[in-house]
C-alpha positions in Angstrom: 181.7 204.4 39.0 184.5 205.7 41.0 188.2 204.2 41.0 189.4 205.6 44.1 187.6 206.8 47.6 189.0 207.7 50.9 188.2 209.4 53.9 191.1 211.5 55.0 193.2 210.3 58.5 190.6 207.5 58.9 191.3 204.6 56.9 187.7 202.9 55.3 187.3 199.4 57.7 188.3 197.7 53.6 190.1 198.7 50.8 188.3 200.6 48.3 186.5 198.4 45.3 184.4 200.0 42.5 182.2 197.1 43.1 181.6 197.7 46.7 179.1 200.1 48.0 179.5 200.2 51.8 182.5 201.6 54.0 182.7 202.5 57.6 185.5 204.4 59.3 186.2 205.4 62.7 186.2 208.9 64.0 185.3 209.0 67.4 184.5 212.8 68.6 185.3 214.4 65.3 183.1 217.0 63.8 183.5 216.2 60.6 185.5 214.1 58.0 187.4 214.9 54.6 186.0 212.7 51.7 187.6 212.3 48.2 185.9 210.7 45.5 187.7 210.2 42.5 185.4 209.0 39.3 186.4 206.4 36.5 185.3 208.7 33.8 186.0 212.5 34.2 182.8 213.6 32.6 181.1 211.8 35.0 179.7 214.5 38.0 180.2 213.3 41.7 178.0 214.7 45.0 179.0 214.0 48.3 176.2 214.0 51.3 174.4 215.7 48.5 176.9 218.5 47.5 178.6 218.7 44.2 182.2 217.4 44.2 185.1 218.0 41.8 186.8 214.0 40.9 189.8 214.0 43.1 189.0 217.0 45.4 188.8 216.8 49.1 185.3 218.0 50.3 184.3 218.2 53.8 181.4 216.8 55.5 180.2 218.0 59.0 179.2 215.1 61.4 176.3 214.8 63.4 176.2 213.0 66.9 175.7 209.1 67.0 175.4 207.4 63.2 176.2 209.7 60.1 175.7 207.5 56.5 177.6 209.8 53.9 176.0 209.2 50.2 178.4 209.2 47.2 176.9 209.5 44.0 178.4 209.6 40.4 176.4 210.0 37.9 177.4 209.3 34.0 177.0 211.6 31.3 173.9 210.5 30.1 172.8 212.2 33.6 170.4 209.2 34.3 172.5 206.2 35.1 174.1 206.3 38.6 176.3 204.7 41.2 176.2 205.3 45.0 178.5 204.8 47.8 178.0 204.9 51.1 180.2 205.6 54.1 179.2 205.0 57.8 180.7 207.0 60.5 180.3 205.5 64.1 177.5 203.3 63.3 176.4 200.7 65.5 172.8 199.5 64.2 173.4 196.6 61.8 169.5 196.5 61.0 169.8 196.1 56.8 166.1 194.6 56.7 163.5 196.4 54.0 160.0 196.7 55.8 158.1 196.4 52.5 158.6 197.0 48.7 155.4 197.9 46.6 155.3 198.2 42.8 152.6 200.3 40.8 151.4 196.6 39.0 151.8 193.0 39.8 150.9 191.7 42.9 154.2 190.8 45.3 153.5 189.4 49.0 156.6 190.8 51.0 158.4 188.3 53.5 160.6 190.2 56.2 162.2 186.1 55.7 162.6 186.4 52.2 164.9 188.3 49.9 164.3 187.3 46.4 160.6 188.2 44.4 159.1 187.0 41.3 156.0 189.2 39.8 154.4 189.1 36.6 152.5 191.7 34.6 151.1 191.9 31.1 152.2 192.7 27.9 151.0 196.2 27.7 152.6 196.8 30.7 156.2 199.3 29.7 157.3 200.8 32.8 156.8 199.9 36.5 157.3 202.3 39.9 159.1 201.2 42.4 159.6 201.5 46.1 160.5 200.2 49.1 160.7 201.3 52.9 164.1 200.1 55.3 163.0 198.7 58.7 165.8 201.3 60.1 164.8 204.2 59.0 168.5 205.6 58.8 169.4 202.7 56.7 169.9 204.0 52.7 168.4 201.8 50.2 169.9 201.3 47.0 167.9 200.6 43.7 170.1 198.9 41.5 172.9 201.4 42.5 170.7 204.5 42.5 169.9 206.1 46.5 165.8 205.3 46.7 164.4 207.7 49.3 162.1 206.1 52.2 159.2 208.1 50.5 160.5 208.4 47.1 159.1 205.9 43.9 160.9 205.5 41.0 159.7 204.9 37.4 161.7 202.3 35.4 161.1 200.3 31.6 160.5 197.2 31.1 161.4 194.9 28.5 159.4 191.7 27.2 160.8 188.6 29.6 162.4 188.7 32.8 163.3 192.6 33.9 166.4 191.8 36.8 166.4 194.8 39.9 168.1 194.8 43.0 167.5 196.4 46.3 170.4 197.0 48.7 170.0 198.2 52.4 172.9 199.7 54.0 172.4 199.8 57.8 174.1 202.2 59.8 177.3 200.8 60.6 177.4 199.8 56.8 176.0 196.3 56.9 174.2 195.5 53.8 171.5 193.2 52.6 170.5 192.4 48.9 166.7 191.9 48.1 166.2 190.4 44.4 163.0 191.4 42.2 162.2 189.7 38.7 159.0 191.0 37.0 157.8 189.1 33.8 156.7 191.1 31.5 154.3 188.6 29.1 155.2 188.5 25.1 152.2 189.9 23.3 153.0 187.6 20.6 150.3 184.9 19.8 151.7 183.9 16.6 152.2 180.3 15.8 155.4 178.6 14.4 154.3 175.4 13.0 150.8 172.8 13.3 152.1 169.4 12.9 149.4 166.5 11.7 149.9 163.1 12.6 148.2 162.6 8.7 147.3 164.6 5.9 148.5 167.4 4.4 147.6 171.5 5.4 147.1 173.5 2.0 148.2 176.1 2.2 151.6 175.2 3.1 151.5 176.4 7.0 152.4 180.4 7.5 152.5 182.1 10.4 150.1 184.9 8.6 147.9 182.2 6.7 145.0 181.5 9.6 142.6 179.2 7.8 143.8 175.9 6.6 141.6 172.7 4.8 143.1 168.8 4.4 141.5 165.5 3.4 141.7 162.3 5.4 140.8 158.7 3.8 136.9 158.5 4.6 138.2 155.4 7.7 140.1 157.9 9.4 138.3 158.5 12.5 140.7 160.4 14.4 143.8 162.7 13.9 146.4 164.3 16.0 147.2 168.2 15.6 150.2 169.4 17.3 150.5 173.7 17.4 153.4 175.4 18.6 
């Protein structure tokens, strides 16, 4: 995360917040802007616009005509986890709409309408890839904090239960848009906890790694109820 960013002369349209990801300044008919990116912990390494940056250093970024999105990315010292920023210079296209998201298993039915998914796999099922495609394609896309190429797919692990990503589209004049994935991953567990009779007794005593039980029921009995769980 950083804990300061700034642009040079031209003040960002909001003042800076580690938990905010898109800026926009102003600098009509420059050629290029001075960026400093200052980073929360000092082993952590910065780029900017996908040059390496020294934590508190100015670095200057040329500018092209029309729209320019400039990428800020810290990354911590375990060299995987990241955080991107994103600054938009003279951006006018507020188009933060995804096109599509497609995972490597699971089965998701993208709505252009909606922005929150829900997909289930199975229980063998440890990792998922991942990617999605921005309607604008100048627009950056963020996946869970991390800048997700248009083309690029990205491998992540999941956990048993509910696995939580998030999908952020930063349109050119730094409008943004958050799309919500869940994917289930099922438990493989198929263990009981208890079988409850409405008469009689189990013998054994019921254990979850005992799977053959007997009981006697008064010869009148002509029904019972047996409640697993």
């Amino acid at each position: 995360e950083l804990s300061s960013l700034s642009a040079g002369s031209n003040s960002l349209d909001q003042a800076f917040s580690t938990d905010t990801a898109a800026y926009s300044i102003s600098a009509s008919g420059a050629s290029s802007v001075e960026i400093t990116a200052e980073s929360l912990d000092p082993l952590a390494t910065i780029t900017i616009n996908g040059n390496s940056a020294t934590s508190g250093v100015p670095i200057t970024v040329a500018l092209n005509n029309g729209a320019n999105l400039i990428p800020i990315v810290v990354t911590a010292q375990d060299n995987t986890t990241q955080r991107s920023y994103v600054i938009s210079v003279n951006g006018t296209v507020s188009n933060a709409n995804l096109s599509n998201i497609t995972l490597s298993t699971g089965t998701l039915n993208f709505d252009s309408n909606s922005t929150s998914y829900y997909v289930t796999v199975g229980s063998d099922i440890t990792t998922i890839d991942l990617s999605a495609i921005s309607s604008d394609q100048k627009a950056v896309v963020l996946l869970d904090g991390a800048i997700l190429g248009r083309i690029d797919t990205k491998t992540l692990p999941l956990s048993v239960g509910d696995n939580q990503f998030e999908f952020m589209v930063i349109a050119q004049d730094a409008t943004t848009k958050t799309y919500q994935l869940t994917i289930n991953r099922g438990n493989s567990d198929a263990t009981l906890t208890s079988i409850s009779l409405s008469t009689g007794t189990l013998s054994p005593s019921f254990d979850q790694n005992i799977f053959a039980y007997t009981m006697s029921v008064a010869n009148d009995q002509n029904s019972i109820t047996i409640t697993p769980a």
